[in-house]
N, C-alpha and C positions, 0 to 999 in steps of 0.2 A: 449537179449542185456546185461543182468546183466552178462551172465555169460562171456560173452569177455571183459565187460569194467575193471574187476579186473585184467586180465594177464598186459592190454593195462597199465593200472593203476603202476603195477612193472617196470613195463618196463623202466616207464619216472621218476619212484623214483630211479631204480637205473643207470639209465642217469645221472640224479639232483646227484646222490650220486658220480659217476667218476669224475665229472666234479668239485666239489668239492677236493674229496680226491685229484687229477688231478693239481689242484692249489696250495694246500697246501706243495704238494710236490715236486713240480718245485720250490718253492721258493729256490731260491739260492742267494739272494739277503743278505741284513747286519740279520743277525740270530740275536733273543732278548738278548742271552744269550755272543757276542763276543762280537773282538773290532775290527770287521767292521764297516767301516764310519766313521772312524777317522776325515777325511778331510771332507771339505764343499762342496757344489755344486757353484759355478761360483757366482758372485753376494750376496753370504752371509758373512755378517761380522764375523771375528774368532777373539778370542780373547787366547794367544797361552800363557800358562806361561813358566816359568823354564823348559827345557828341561830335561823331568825326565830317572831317571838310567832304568838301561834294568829289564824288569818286570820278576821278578824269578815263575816259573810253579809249580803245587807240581808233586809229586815224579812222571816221566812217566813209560809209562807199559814199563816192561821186553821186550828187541826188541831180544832177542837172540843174537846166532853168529853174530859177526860184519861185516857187509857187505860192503864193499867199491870198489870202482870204479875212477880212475882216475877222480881228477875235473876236470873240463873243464869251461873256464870262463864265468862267466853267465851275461848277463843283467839283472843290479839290478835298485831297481828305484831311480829314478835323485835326487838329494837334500837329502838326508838322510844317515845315520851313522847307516847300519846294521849290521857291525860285529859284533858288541859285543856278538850277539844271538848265542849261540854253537850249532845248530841244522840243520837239512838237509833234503832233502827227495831223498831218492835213492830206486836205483830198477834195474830189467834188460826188456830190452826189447825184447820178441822173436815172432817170425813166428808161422804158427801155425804145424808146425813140429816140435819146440823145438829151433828150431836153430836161434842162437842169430843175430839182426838184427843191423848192422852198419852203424852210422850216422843218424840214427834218429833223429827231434829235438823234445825233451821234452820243454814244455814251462810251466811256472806255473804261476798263478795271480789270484786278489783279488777280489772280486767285480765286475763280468763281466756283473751284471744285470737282472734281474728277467725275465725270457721266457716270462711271461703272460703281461710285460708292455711293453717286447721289439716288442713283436704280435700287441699290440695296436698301434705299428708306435715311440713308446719313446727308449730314450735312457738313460743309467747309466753312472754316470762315474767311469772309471777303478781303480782299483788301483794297489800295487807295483806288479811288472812283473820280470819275470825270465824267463833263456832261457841254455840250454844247447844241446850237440848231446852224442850219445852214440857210445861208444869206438867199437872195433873190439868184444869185449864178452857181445857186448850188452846192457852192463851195464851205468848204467848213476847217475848224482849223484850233487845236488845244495843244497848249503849251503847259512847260513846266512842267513834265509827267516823270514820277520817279522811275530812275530805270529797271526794267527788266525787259525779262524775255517771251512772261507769259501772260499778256496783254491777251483781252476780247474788245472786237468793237463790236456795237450793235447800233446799226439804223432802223430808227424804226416812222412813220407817216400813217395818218392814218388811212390813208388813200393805195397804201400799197403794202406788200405782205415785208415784213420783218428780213434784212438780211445781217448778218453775223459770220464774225471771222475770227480764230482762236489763235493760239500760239507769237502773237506778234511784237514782233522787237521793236522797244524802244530805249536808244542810248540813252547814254547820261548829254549827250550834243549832239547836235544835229536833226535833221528834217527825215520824217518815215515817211512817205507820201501812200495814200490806201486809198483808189477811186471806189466807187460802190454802184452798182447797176438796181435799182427795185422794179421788180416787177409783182402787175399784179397779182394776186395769194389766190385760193384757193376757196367755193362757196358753198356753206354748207344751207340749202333752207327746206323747210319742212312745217308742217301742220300737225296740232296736237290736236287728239280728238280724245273723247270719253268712249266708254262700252259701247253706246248708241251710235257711234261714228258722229256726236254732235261734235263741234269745235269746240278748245276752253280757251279763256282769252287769263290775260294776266299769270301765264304759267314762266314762271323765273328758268331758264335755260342755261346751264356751263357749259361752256369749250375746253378741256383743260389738258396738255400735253401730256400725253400717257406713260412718255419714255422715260420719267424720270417717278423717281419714289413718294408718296403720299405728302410725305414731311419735306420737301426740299422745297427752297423759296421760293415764293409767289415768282420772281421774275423766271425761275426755270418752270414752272407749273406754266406761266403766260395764259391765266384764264380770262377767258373771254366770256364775255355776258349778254343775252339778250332777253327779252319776254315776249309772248306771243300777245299779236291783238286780237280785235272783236272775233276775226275770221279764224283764230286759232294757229295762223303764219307766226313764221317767224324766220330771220336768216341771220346767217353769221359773212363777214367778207373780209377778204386778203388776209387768209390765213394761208400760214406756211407751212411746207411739205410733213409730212412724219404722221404719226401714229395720234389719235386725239380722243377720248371719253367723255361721252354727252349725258349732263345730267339734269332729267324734268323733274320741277317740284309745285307743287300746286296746294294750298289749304283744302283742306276733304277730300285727298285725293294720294294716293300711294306715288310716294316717289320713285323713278326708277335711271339706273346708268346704263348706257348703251357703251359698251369698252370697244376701243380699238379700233374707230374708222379711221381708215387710211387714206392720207390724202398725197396719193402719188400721181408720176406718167401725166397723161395730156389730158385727162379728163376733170378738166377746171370745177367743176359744179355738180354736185352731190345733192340726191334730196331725201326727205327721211319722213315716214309717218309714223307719228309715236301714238301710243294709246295709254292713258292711265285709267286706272282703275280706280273703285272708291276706295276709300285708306281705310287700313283693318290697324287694330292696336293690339301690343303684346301689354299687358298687368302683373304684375307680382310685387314682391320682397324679398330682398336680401336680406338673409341671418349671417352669424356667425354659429359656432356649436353648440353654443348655447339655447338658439333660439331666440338672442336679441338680435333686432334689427340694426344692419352696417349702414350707419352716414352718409351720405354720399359718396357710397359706392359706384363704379361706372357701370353701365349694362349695355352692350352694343348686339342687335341684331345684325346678321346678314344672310341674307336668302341664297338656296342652295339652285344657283343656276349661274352657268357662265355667258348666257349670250345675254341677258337685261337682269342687269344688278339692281336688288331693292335693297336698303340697307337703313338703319336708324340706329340713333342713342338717345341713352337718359342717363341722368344724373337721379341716385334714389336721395327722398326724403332722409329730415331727422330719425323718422322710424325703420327708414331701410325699404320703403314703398318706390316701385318706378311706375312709370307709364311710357312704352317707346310707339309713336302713333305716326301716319303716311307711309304705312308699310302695304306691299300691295300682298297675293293670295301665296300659298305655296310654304311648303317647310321653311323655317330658318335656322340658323347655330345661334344663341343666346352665349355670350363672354362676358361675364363680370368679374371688376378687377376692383380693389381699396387698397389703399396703402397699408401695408403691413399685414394682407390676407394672400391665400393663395388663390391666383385665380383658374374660373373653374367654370366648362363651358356644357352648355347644354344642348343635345342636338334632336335636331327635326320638332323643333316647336313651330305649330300653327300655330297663323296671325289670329286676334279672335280671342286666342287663350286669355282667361283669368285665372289670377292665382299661386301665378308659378313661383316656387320659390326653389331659393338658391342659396346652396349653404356653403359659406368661404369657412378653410378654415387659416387661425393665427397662425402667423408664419413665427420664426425664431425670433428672440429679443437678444441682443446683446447689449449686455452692460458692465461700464468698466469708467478709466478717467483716463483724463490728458494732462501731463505735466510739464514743468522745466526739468528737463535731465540732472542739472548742474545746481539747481538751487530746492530741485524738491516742491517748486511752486507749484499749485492748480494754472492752467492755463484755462480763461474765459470763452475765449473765443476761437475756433476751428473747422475745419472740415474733416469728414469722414467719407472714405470711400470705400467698399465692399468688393475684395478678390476674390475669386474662387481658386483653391488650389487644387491645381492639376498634376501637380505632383510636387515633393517636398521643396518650398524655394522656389520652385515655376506658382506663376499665376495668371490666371484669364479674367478679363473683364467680365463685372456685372452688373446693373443699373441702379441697383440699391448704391445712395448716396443721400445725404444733408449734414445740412448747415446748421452748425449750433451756436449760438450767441450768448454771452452772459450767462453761460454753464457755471453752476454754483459748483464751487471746490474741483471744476473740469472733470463734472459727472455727466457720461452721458449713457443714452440709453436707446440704442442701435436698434429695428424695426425692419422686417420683410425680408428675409433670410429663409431658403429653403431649408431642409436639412441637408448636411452636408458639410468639408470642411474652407476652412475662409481663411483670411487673415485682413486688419481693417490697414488701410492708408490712411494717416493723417496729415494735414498741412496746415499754417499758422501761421502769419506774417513774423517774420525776423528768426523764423527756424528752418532747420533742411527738417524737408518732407521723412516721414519716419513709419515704419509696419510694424503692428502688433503681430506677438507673437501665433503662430497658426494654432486654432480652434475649431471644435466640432460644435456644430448646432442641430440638438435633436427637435423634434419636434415636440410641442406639450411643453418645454421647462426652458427658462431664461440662463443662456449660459453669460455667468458672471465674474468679477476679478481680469478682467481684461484691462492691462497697464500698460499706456505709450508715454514713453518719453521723449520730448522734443530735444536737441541740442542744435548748436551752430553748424555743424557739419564742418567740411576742410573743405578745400578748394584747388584749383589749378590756375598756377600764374604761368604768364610765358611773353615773350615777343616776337609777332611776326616780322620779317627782314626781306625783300628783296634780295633775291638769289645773285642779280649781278650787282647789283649797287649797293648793298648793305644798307640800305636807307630802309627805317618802320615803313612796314604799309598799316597805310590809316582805312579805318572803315570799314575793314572785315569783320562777318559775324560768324560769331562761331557758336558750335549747339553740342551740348554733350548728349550723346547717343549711348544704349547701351555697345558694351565691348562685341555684343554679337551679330549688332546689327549690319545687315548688308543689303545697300542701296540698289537698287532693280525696278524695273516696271511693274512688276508683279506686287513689289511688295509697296510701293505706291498708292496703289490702287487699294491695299486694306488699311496702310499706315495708322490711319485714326482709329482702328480697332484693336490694333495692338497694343498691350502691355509691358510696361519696361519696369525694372528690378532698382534704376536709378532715376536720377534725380534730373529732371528735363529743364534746363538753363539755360536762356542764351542773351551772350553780352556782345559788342561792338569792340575794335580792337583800336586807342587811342590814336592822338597823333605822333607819336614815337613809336605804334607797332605796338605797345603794351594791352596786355590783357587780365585779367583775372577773375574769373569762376567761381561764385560764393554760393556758401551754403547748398552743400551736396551732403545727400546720405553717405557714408561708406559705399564705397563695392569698387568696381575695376569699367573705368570708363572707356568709352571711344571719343575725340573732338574734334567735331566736323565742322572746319572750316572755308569758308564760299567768300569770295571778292571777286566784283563783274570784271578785274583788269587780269587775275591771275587765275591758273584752273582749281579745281576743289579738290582740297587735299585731306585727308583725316587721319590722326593719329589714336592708335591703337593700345591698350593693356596699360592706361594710366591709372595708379591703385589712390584709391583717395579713402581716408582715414578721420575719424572725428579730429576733431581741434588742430589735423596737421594740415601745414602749406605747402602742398606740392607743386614743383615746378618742372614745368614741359620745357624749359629751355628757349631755345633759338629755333622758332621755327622758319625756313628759308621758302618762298613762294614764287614759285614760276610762271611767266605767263604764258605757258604753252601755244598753240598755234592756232594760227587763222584761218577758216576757210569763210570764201566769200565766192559768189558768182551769181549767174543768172540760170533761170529753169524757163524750157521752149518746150511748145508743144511742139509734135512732128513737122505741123507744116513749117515752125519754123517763130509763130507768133508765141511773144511771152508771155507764163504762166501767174496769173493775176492771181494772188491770196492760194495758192499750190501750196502745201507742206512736207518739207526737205527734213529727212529722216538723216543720221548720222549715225550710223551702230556698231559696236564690234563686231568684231568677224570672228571672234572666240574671246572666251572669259579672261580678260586681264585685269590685274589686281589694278583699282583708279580709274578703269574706263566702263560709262555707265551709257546708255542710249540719249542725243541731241534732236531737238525738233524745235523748227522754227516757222514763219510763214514768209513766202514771197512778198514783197509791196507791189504795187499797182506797173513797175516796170518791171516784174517777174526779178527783182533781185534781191537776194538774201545774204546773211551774215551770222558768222555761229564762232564767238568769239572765243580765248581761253578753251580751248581745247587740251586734253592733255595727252601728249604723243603717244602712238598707238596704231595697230591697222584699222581700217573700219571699210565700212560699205556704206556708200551716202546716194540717196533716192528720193524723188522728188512724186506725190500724189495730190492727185487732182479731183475734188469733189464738191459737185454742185450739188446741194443742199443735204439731206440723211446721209451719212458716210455708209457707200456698200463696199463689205469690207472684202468678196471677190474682186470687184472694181479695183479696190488696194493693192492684192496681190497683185494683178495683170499691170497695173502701174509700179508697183515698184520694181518687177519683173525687167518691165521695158526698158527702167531712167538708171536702175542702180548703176554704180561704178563701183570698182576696190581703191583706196586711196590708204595711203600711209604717212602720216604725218609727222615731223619733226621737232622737237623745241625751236620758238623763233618760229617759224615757220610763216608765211601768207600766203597761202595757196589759192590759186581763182580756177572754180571749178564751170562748166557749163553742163547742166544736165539736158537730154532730152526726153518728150515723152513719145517715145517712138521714132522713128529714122534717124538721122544724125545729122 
């Protein structure tokens, strides 16, 4: 036994190892070291100063011969003034013969979302977007893009499969150059048939990318669509690599998802016979405990089989009646949910069934009012959001939330609450965000007397300075953080599930370096500070107090160091669209994980860095990231480097030989 439990023993270490590395390097999400995440998430207060001048980059690499390409007008994003930026990113686009590909659309954008939250069913939001096509030589060419560091491009034609590139810098000057190779995708075709093996025509078919979560945007789902004809055909083409779930839907006929073919390796063209059956219908009504019928309740079937998924919903009648119908044979779990009910799921119901009924019961009501702290006033208009407390003072997200408008005397009356203890979030324009005090909701009785008062909250003023020249630096944003928050890949990747205790603000730092942070709850802040010319800094255990001005002083901003260079495969040719890792080499307070991508001449730049040891390593991945492939690449390319303030260091990585 001893001597297999050791192999078995490697085995699940270097699982536990991919799956890591795996994570770390999907992050495509706000990088520690950019100025991604400018903007807020929906719901959070900003606090916006002086619209600062355009942030000057230091010197960019050498891009060679000038390459240019007729522009073509791009979509840039709504509300903002980005000319000022002299910078672009161009490139050509060709076949994989050489031969240049026309009308292409190049798209580029910010912040499309971290893969490993958009998997868990979450979504980001986007930020500024561009759009161009490429001319008759292929070439293509967008300008004025604001800077950062966490750009994607996507080409996409409809004559060849989709290629895309993550992590990519672009300055505030200067030319990114990024060629692109499309080749053709991958085909899926196949024949629908009925019981009798006869053909059905007019059956509506999805392609839709399986690797991401239900709920994440159309463009990361990329569903494809086709119908079958008379003969029952149908085919899908130039589709790209990865994981994909196919779903047949027909009138009179049970729909069903085929999950998970994979479209990998050399084998271009896949074919599939599907069969549907005739569509069975589930019937019933939802109650409440009473025995009256719930509104538009939701009711979702899904069938207990994991190789061909049948699945349906309905919405119930005024009387609480559904009908969920193209469901094919075999058990299903019935889940019905309404707002303000518990939901409550029913299993191994045959299709066929009449009758079923389903009894939700009321969840907790909370009711109370929202005030002026200061004047004693009703406040009319607010939000409410729903904590669970996890223990006195902590709290955990939970989906119970609404908006209330024109609330008579700032009454309201809170809805979908398990039992259990809470405390509500409030928010209100021209107030800091403010928590009722914590409460138990039993079930059966409305707990009531629940009082929020709004006030102005206090603030943080300060001045950012240039550490050698005492000159404001203009432009920096800066975000209050709770005091315990600490910046990591890990904690990246769940950010938008986490709940903070304070007040989420973030303002720009004038053209004198001035700042100041309105309307904060109390508590003890962190203020984390990002500007693309100096590294990120945050300061720590700032107490903020109703009605008072606190000031952070003279904050001094250094522009840490440079690394720049190029990444070579072994033989020697450079690493087109490669991603150069940057990492500690152990936990230093300030120094977080950098990633960036190669341009089309294998060279990269990873600016403001903040001194430090690190280990920096270049991977190479054609299409689905395999994150063993990761390991044995950054095995190969890493080096140890130790950086300086000031510093511009030019690295060459290799991947393999030297």
């Amino acid at each position: 036994m001893e001597g297999s439990a050791k192999p078995l023993f490697l085995v699940v270490l270097l699982l536990a190892a991919g799956v890591v590395v795996f994570a770390a390097l999907m992050l495509s999400g706000s990088d520690p070291g950019t100025d991604a995440g400018a903007g807020t998430r929906s719901g959070v207060e900003t606090a916006v100063a002086e619209r600062p001048q355009d942030i000057l980059p230091p010197p960019a690499i050498p891009t060679g011969p000038e390459r240019r390409a007729p522009e073509r007008t791009a979509v840039a994003p709504s509300g903002g003034d980005v000319a000022g930026y002299a910078n672009a990113v161009l490139g050509t686009v060709k076949d994989e013969n050489g031969a240049p590909v026309d009308g292409a659309i190049v798209h580029a954008r910010v912040g499309t979302g971290n893969p490993i939250f958009v998997m868990l069913g979450g979504t980001l939001p986007e930020g500024p977007a561009y759009e161009t096509r490429t001319d008759a030589k292929g070439s293509y060419r967008i300008a004025h893009l604001v800077p950062d560091e966490n750009y994607e491009l996507r080409v996409s034609h409809a004559n060849y499969a989709p290629a895309t590139r993550t992590n990519v810098l672009v300055l505030a000057e200067g030319e990114t150059p990024h060629d692109f190779v499309l080749q053709k995708g991958f085909v899926l075709a196949g024949t629908v048939f009925d019981r009798q093996s006869s053909p059905i025509a007019n059956v509506r078919l999805v392609l839709e990318n399986a690797a991401v979560g239900p709920f994440a945007p159309e463009s990361m789902r990329d569903p494809r669509v086709a119908t079958s004809d008379e003969s029952g055909a149908f085919q899908f083409e130039n589709l790209p690599d990865g994981p994909r779930n196919l779903t047949a839907t027909a009138p009179g006929y049970g729909g069903k998802t085929i999950p998970n073919i994979q479209f990998v390796g050399d084998t271009k063209i896949q074919t599939r016979e599907i069969f549907l059956t005739p569509g069975l219908a589930i019937t019933g009504i939802v109650v409440d405990e009473a025995g009256a019928g719930v509104p538009r309740a939701s009711v979702e079937a899904t069938a207990y089989s994991s190789q061909e998924i049948s699945k349906g919903t309905a919405e119930a009648n005024a009387d609480g009646v559904f009908v969920i119908d193209g469901l094919t044979e075999g058990p299903f779990s019935l889940v019905a949910t309404a707002p303000g009910y518990s939901r409550e799921t029913l299993p191994r119901v045959e299709p066929g069934a009449e009758g079923i009924r389903v009894e939700l019961s009321r969840l907790g009501v909370v009711q109370g009012r929202v005030f002026d702290r200061a004047s004693g006033r009703p406040i009319a208009n607010f939000r409410l959001e729903a904590r669970k407390v996890t223990q006195p003072g902590a709290y955990g997200r939970h989906p119970a939330q609404e908006e209330f408008r024109n609330a008579k005397e700032g009454q309201f009356s809170f809805a979908g609450l398990e039992p259990g203890s809470y405390a509500l979030l409030a928010r209100a324009a021209g107030y800091a965000q403010a928590y009722s005090a914590e409460f138990v909701v039993v079930k059966g009785a409305p707990t009531q007397g629940i009082e929020i008062g709004l006030g102005a909250g206090g603030s943080i003023s300060g001045r950012l300075v240039d550490a050698k020249t005492g000159r404001g630096v203009t432009g920096a944003t800066l975000r209050t953080r709770d005091n315990t928050f600490e910046d990591n890949p890990f904690i990246q990747i769940f950010a938008p599930l986490l709940v903070t205790n304070v007040s989420e603000v973030t303002a720009r730092s004038g053209e004198d370096g001035a700042f100041r942070l309105e309307r904060l709850m109390p508590g003890t802040y962190q203020l984390e500070i990002d500007h693309g010319r100096y590294t990120k800094k945050s300061l720590r255990g700032l107490a903020v107090e109703e009605g008072v001005a606190s000031e952070a002083g003279e904050v001094q901003m250094t522009t840490g160091a440079t690394v720049q260079g190029v990444a070579f495969e072994g033989s020697g040719v450079p690493i087109a669209g490669g991603q150069v890792m940057l990492r500690p080499t152990s936990p230093q307070p300030g120094l977080t994980q950098r990633q960036t991508r190669t341009d089309s001449q294998g060279r990269f730049l990873l600016r403001s860095v903040p001194p430090g040891d690190y280990e920096i390593s270049v991977t190479k991945t054609d299409g689905q990231p395999n994150p063993f492939e990761m390991i044995l690449h950054i095995q190969k390319s890493k080096q140890p480097v130790t950086l300086l303030e000031g510093e511009e260091r030019e690295i060459h990585l290799h991947l393999g030989g030297t």
